[in-house]
C-alpha positions as CSV (number, residue, x, y, z in Angstrom):
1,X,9.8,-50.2,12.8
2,X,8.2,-53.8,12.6
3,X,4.2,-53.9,12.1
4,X,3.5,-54.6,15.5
5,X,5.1,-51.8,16.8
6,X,3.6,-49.7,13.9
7,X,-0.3,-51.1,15.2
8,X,0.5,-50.4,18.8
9,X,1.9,-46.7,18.5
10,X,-1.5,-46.0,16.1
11,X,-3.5,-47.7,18.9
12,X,-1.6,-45.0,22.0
13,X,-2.2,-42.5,20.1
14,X,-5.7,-43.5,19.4
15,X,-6.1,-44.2,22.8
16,X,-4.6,-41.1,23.8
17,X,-6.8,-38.8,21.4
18,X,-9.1,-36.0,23.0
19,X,-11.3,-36.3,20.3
20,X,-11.7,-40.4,20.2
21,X,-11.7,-40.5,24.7
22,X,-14.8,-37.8,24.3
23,X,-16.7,-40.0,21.4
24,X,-16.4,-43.2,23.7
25,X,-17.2,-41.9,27.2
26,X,-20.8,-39.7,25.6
27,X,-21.6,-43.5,23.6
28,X,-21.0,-45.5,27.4
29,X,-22.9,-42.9,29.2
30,X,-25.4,-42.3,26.4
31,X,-26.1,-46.2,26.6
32,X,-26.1,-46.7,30.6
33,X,-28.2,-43.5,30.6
34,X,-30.8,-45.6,28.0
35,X,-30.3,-49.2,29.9
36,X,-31.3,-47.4,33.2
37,X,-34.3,-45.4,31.8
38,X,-35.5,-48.6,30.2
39,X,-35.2,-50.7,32.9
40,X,-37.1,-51.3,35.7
41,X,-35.3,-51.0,39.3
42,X,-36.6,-51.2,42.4
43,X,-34.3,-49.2,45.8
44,X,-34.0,-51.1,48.9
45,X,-32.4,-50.2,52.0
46,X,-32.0,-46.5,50.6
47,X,-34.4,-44.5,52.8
48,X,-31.2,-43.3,55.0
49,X,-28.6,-42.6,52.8
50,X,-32.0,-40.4,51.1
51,X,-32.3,-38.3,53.9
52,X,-28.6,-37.3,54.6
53,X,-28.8,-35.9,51.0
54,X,-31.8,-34.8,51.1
55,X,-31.4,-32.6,54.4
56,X,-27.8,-31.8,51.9
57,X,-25.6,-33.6,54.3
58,X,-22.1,-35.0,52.5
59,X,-21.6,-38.9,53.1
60,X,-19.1,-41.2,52.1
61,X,-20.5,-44.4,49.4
62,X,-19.2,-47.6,48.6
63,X,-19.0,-49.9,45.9
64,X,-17.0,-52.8,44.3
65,X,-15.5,-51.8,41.8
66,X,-17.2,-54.3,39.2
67,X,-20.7,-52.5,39.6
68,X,-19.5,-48.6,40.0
69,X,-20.9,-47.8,36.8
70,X,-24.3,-47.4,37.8
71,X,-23.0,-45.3,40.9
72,X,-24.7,-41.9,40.4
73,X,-28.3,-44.2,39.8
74,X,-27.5,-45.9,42.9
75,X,-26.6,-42.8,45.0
76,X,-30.0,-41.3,43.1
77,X,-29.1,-37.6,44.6
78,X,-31.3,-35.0,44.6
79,X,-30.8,-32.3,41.6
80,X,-28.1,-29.4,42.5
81,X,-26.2,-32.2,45.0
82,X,-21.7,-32.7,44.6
83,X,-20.9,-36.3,44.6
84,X,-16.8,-36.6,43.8
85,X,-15.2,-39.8,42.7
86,X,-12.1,-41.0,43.6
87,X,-10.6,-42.3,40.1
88,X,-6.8,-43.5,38.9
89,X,-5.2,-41.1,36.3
90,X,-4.3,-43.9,34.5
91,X,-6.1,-44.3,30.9
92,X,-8.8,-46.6,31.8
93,X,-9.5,-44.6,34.8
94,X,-9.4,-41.5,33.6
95,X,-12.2,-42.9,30.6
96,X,-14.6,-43.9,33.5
97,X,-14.2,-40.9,35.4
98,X,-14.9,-38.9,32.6
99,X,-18.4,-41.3,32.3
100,X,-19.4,-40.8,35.2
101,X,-18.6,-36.5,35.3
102,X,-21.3,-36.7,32.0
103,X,-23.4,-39.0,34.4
104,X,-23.7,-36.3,37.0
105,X,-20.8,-36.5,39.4
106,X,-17.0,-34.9,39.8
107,X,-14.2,-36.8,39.6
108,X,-10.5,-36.4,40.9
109,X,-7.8,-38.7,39.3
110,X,-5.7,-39.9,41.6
111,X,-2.2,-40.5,40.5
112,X,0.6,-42.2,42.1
113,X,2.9,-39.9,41.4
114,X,0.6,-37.4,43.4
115,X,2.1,-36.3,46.5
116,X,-0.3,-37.8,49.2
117,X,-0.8,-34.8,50.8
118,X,-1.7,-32.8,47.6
119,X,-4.7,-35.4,46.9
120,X,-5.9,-35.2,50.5
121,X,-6.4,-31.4,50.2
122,X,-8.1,-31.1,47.2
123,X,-10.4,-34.5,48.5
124,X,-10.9,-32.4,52.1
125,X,-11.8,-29.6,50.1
126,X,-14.7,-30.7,48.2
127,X,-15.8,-32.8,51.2
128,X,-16.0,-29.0,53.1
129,X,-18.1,-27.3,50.1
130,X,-20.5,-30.1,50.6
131,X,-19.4,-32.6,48.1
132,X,-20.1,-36.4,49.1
133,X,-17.2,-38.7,48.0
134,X,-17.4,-42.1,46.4
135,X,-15.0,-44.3,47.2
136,X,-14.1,-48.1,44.8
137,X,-12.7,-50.2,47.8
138,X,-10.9,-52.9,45.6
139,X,-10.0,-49.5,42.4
140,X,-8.7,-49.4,40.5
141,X,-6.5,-52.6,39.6
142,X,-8.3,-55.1,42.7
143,X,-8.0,-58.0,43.3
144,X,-11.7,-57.8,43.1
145,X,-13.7,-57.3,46.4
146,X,-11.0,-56.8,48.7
147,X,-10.9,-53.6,50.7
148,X,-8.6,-51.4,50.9
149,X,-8.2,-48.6,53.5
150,X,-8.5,-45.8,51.5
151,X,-12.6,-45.5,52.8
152,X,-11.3,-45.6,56.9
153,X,-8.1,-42.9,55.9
154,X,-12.0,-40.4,54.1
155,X,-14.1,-41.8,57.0
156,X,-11.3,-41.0,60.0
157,X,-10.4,-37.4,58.4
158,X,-14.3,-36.1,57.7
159,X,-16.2,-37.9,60.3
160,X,-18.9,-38.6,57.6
161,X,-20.9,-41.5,57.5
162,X,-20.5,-44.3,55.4
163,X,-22.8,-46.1,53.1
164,X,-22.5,-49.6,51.0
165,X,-24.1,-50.2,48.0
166,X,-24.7,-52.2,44.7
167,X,-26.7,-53.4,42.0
168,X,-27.7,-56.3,40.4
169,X,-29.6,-57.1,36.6
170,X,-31.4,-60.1,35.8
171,X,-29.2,-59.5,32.5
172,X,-26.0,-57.5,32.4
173,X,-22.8,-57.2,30.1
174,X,-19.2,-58.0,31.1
175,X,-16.6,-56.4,29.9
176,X,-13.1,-57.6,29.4
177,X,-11.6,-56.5,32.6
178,X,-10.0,-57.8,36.4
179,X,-13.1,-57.7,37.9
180,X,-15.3,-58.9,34.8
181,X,-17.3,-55.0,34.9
182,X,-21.0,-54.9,34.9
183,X,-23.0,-52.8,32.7
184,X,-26.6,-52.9,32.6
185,X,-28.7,-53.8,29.4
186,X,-31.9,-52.1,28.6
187,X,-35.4,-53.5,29.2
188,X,-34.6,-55.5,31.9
189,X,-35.2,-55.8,35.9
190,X,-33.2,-54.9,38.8
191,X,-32.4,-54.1,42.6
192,X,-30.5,-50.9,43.8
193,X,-29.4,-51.7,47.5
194,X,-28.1,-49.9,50.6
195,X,-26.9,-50.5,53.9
196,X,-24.6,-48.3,56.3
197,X,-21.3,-49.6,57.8
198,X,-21.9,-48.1,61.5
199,X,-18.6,-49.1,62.5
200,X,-16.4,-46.1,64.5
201,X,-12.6,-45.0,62.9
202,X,-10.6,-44.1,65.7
203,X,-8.4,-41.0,65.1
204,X,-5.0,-43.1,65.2
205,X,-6.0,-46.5,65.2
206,X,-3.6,-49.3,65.7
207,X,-2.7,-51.5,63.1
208,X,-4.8,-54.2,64.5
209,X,-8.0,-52.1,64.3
210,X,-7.1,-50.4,61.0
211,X,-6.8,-54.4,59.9
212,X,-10.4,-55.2,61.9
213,X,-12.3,-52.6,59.9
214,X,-11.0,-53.1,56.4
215,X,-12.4,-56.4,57.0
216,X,-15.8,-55.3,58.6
217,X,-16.6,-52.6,55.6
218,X,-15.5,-55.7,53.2
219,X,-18.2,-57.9,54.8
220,X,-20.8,-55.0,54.5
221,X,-19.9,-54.4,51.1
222,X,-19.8,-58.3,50.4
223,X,-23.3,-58.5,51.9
224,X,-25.0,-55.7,50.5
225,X,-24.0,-57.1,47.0
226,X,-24.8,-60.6,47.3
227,X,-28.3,-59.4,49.0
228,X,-28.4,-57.6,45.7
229,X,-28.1,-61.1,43.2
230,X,-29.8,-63.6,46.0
231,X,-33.0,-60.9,45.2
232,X,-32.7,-62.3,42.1
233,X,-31.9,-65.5,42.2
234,X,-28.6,-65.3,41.1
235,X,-25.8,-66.9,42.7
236,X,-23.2,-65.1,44.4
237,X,-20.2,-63.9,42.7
238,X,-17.8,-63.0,46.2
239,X,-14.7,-64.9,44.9
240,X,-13.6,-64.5,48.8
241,X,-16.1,-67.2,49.4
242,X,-14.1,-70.4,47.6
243,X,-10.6,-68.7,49.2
């Protein structure tokens, strides 16, 4: 066995380890916890998506994958509420899935191997004992900010209402990734916004429709998030804009 191959079994099977995946998900939720509670954030557009959880009413909530890390801050649900992420069983997914279970919320890994119908059960299921779901529009492999339908097949089968969001940070890191991943740094200043996507699902929409609203909840999402930077002055980053 060369030395290459030597390096990348060590690195599976590092990768792979119970032990190392629990060390690095409590350090990233450890530190988003700290860059959160050091930071100072100010919730815009929120006072709806509030009140359905407040008054314990499960919702469905958006966000681009890039800024999902901050999801459970952004959703800010009152103590004793179920949010359930929808996360790939993949090894990257399952890692942020597991951050954001130690950040407050459930997680189901979706795998493609899953039989469809198997996932949509155990989804339906939570949704009926009062779990809201979060759903990554452009997870888990993008291209970034483009929809897919996966929020219409959650919004058409539970009638719940659905909510965009985002974040922005004066100063953030970026990680390595397809979508160049936020994660907020501590001591600095941010926005938390919210909007819902009013738009009706039809039971069996036509392809045309199902094509209309992908593209509606894409704006929403596309708006709410540049919103979020223009608060700060930053520049948008919706690469759909220079396509």
């Amino acid at each position: 066995m060369s030395l290459k191959q030597s390096l990348n079994r060590l690195r599976k099977n590092i990768a792979d380890s119970p032990r190392v995946n629990r060390a690095v998900e409590g350090m990233f939720a450890t530190y988003v916890r700290f860059a959160f509670k050091t930071s100072r954030f100010e919730r815009t557009g929120c006072e709806e998506l509030d009140a359905c959880l407040a008054r314990g009413e499960a919702v469905i909530t958006t966000v681009w994958h890039q800024r999902l890390i901050l999801g459970p801050y952004m959703v800010n649900a009152p103590k004793g509420t179920r949010v359930v992420s929808l996360t790939s069983a993949a090894r990257a997914g399952r890692l942020a899935g597991q951050i954001l279970v130690r950040l407050g919320w459930e997680t189901i890994p979706m795998s493609s191997h899953q039989r469809h119908v198997t996932l949509s059960r155990e989804v339906l299921k939570r949704y009926r004992e009062g779990c809201s779901l979060g759903v990554v529009p452009d997870g888990p492999r993008g291209p970034a900010r483009v929809a897919s339908t996966v929020p219409l097949i959650w919004a058409r089968s539970t009638g719940a209402r659905v909510f965009t969001l985002a974040f922005a940070q004066k100063r953030v890191l970026r990680l390595p990734t397809w979508d160049k991943q936020m994660l907020p740094l501590p001591f600095s200043r941010g926005i938390i916004t919210c909007q819902e996507w009013t738009d009706a699902v039809p039971r069996k929409p036509t392809d045309a429709e199902t094509e209309a609203l992908r593209l509606s909840l894409q704006r929403s999402l596309d708006e709410i998030t540049d919103a979020a930077d223009a608060a700060l002055g930053k520049p948008s980053e919706n690469p759909n804009l220079s396509s």
